[in-house]
Biopython code that builds the backbone (N, CA, C, O; Angstrom):
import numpy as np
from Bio.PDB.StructureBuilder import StructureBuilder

atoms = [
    (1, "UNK", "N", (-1.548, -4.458, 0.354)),
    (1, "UNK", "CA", (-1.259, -3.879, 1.643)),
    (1, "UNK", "C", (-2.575, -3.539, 2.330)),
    (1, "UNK", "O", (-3.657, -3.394, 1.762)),
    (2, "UNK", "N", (-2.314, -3.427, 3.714)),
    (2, "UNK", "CA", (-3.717, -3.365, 4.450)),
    (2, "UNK", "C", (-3.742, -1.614, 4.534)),
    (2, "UNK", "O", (-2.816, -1.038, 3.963)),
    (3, "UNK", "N", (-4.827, -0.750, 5.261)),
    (3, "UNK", "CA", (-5.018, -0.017, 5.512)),
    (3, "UNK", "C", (-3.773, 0.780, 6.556)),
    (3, "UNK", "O", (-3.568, 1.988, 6.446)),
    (4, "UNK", "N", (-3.265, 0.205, 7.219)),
    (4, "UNK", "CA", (-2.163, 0.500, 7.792)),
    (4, "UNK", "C", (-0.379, 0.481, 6.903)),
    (4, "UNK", "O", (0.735, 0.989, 6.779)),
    (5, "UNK", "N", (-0.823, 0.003, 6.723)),
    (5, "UNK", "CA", (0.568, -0.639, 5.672)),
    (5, "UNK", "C", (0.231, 0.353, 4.782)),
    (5, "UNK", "O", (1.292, 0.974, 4.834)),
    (6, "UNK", "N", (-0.039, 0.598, 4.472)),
    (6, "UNK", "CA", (-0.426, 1.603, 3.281)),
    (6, "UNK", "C", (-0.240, 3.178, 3.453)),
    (6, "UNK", "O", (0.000, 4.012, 2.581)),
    (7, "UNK", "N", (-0.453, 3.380, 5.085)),
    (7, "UNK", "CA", (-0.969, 5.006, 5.287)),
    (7, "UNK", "C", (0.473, 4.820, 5.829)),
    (7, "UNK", "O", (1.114, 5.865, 5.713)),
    (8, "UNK", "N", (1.264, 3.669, 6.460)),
    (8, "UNK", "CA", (3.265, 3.522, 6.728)),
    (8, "UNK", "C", (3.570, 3.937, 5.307)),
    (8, "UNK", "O", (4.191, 4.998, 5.252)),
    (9, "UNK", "N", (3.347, 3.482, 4.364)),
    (9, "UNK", "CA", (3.786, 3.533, 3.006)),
    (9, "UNK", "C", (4.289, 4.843, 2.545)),
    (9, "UNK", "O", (5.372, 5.297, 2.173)),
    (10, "UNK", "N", (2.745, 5.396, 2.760)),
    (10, "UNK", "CA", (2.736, 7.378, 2.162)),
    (10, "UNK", "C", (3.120, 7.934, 3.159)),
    (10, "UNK", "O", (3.217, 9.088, 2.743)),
    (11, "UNK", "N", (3.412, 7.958, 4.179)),
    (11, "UNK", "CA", (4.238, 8.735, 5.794)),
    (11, "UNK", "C", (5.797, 8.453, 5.379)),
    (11, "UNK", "O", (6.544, 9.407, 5.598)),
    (12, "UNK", "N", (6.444, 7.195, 4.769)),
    (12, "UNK", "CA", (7.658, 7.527, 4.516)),
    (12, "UNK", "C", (7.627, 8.210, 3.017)),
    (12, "UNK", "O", (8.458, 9.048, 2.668)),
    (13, "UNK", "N", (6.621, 7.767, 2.231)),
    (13, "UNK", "CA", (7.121, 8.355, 0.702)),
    (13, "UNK", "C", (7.307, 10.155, 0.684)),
    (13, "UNK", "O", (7.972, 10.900, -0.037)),
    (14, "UNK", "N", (6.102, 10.477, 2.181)),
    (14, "UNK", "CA", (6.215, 11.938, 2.103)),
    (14, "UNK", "C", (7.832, 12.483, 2.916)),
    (14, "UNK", "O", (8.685, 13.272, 2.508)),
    (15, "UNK", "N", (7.766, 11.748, 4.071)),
    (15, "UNK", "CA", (9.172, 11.686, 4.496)),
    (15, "UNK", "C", (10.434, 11.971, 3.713)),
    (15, "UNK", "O", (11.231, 12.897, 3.867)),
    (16, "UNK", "N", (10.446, 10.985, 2.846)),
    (16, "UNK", "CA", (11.590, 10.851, 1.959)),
    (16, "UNK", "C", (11.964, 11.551, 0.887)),
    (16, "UNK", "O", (13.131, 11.571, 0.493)),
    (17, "UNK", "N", (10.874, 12.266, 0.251)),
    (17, "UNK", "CA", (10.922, 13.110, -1.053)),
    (17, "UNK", "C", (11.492, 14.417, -0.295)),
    (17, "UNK", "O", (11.518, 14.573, 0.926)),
    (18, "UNK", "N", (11.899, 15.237, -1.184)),
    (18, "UNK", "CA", (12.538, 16.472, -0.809)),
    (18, "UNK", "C", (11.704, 17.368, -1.506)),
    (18, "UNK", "O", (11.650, 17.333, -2.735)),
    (19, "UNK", "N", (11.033, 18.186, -0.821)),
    (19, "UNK", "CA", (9.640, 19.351, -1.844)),
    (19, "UNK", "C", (9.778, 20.207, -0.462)),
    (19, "UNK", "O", (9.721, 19.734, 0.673)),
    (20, "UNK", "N", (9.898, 21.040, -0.679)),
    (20, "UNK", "CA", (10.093, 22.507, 0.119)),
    (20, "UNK", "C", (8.598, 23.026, -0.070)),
    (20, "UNK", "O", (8.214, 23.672, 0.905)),
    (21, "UNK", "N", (7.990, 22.941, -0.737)),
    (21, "UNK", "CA", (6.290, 22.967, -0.903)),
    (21, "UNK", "C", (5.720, 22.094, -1.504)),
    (21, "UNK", "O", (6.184, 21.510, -2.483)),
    (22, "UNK", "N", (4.010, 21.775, -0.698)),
    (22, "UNK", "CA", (3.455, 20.905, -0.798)),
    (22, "UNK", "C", (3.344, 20.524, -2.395)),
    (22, "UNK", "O", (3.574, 19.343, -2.654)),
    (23, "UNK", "N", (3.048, 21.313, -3.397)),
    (23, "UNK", "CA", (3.031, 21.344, -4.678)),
    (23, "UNK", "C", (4.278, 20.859, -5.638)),
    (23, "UNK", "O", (4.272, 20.876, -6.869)),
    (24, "UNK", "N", (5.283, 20.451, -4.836)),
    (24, "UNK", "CA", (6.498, 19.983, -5.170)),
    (24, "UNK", "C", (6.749, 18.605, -5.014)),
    (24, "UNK", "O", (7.721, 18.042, -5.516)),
    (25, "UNK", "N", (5.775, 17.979, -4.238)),
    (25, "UNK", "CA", (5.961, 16.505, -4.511)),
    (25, "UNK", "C", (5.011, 15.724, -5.017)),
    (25, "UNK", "O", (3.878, 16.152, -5.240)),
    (26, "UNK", "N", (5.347, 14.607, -5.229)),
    (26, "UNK", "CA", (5.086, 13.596, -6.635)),
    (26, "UNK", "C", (3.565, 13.047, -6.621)),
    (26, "UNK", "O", (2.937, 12.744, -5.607)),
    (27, "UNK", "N", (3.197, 12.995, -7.675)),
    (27, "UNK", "CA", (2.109, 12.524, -8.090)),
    (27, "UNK", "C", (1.361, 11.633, -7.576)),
    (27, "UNK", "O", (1.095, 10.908, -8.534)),
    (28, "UNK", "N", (0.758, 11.147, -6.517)),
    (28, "UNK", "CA", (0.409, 9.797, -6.219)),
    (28, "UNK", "C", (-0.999, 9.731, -5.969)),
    (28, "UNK", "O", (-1.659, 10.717, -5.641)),
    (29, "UNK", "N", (-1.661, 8.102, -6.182)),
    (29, "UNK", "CA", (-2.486, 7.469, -6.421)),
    (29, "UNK", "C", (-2.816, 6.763, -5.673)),
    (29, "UNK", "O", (-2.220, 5.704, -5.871)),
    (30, "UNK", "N", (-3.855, 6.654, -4.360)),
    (30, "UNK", "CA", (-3.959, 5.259, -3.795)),
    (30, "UNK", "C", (-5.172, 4.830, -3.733)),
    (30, "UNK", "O", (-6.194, 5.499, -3.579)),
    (31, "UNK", "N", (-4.981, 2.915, -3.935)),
    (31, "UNK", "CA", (-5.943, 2.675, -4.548)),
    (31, "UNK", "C", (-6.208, 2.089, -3.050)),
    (31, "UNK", "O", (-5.229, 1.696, -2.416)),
    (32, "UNK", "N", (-7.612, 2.015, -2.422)),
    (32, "UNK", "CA", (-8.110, 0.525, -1.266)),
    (32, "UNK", "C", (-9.012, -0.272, -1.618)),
    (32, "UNK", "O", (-10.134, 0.232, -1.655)),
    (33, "UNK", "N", (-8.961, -0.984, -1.800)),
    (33, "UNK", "CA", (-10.013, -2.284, -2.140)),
    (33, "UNK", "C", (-9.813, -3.235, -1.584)),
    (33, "UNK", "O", (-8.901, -4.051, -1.717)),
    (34, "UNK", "N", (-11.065, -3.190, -0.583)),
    (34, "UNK", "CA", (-10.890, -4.274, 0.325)),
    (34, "UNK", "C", (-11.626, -5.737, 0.123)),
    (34, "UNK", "O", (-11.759, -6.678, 0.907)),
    (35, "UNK", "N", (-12.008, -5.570, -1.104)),
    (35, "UNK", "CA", (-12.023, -6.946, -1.786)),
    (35, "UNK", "C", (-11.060, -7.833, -2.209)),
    (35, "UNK", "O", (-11.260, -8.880, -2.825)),
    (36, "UNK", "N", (-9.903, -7.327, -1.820)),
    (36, "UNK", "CA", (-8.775, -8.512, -2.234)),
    (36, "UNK", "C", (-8.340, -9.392, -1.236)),
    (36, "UNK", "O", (-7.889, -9.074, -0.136)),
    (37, "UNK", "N", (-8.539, -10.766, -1.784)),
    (37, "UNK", "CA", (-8.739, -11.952, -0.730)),
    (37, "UNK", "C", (-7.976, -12.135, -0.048)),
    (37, "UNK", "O", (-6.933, -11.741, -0.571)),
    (38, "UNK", "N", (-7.687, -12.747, 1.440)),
    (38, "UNK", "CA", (-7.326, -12.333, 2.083)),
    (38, "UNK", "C", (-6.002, -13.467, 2.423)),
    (38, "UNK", "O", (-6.295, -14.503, 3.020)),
    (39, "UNK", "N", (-4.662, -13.234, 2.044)),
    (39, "UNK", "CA", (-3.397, -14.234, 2.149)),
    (39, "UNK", "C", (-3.475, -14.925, 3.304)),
    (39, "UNK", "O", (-2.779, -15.932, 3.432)),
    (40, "UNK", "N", (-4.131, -14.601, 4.093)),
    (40, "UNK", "CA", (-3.609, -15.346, 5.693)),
    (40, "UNK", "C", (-3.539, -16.437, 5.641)),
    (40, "UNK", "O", (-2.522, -16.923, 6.136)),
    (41, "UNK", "N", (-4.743, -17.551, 4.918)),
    (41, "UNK", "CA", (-4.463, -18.913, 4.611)),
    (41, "UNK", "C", (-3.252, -19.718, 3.983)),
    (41, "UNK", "O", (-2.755, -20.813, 4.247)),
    (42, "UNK", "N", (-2.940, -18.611, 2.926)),
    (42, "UNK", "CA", (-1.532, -19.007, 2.071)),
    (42, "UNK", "C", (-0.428, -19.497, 3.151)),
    (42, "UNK", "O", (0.370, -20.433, 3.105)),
    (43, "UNK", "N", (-0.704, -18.422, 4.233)),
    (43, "UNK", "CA", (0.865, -19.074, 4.805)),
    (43, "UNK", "C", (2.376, -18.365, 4.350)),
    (43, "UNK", "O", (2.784, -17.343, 3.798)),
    (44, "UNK", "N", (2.956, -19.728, 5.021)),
    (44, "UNK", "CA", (4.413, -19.497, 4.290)),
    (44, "UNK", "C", (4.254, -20.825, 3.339)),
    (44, "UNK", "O", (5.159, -21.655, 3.424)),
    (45, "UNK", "N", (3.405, -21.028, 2.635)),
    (45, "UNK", "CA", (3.174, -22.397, 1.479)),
    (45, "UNK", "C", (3.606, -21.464, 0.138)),
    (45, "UNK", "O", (4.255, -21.905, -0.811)),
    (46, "UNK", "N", (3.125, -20.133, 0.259)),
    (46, "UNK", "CA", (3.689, -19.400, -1.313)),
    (46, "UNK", "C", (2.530, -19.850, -2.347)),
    (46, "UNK", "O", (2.636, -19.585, -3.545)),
    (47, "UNK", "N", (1.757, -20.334, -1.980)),
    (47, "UNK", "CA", (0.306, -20.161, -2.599)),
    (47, "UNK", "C", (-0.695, -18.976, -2.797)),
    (47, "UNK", "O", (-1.033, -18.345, -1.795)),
    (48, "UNK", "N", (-1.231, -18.605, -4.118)),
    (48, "UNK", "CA", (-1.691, -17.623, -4.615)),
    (48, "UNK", "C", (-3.042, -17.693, -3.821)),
    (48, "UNK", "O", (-3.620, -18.779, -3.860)),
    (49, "UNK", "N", (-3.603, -16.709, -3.127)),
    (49, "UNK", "CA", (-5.249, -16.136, -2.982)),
    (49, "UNK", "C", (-5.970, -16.092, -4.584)),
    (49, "UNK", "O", (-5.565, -15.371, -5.496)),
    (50, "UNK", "N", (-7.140, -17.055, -4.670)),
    (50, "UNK", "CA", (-7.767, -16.873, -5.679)),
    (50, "UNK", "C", (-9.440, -16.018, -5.251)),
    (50, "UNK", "O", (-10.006, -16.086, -4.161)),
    (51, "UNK", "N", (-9.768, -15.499, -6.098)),
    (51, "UNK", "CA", (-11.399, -15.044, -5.915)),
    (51, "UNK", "C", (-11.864, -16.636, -6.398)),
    (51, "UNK", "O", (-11.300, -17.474, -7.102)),
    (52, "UNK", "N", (-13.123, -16.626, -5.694)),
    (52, "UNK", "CA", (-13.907, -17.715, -5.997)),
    (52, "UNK", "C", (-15.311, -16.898, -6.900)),
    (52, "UNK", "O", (-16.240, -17.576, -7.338)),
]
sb = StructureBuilder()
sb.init_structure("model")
sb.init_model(0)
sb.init_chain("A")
sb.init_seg("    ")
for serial, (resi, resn, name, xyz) in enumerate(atoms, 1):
    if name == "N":
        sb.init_residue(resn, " ", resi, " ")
    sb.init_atom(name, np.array(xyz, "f"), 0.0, 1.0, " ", f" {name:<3s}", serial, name[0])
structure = sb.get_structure()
């Protein structure tokens, strides 16, 4: 997921959980690495992004 897609991601996960205080909801982890190659070439072919 891109930088956007990602910060949509945690806006509904916080949305959706039910915690009456901040200390009440769930554990989470996010990772960005923007070294991961970039699908746009793939298409709709369903071909994997490789690192070179």
């Amino acid at each position: 997921m891109g930088p956007e897609a990602t910060a949509h991601f945690y806006r509904l996960l916080i949305r959706n959980t039910s915690a009456p205080a901040d200390q009440e909801h769930i554990p989470v982890a996010i990772w960005a690495d923007p070294r991961v190659p970039d699908r746009t070439p793939a298409g709709s072919s369903g071909a994997e992004p490789r690192s070179s």
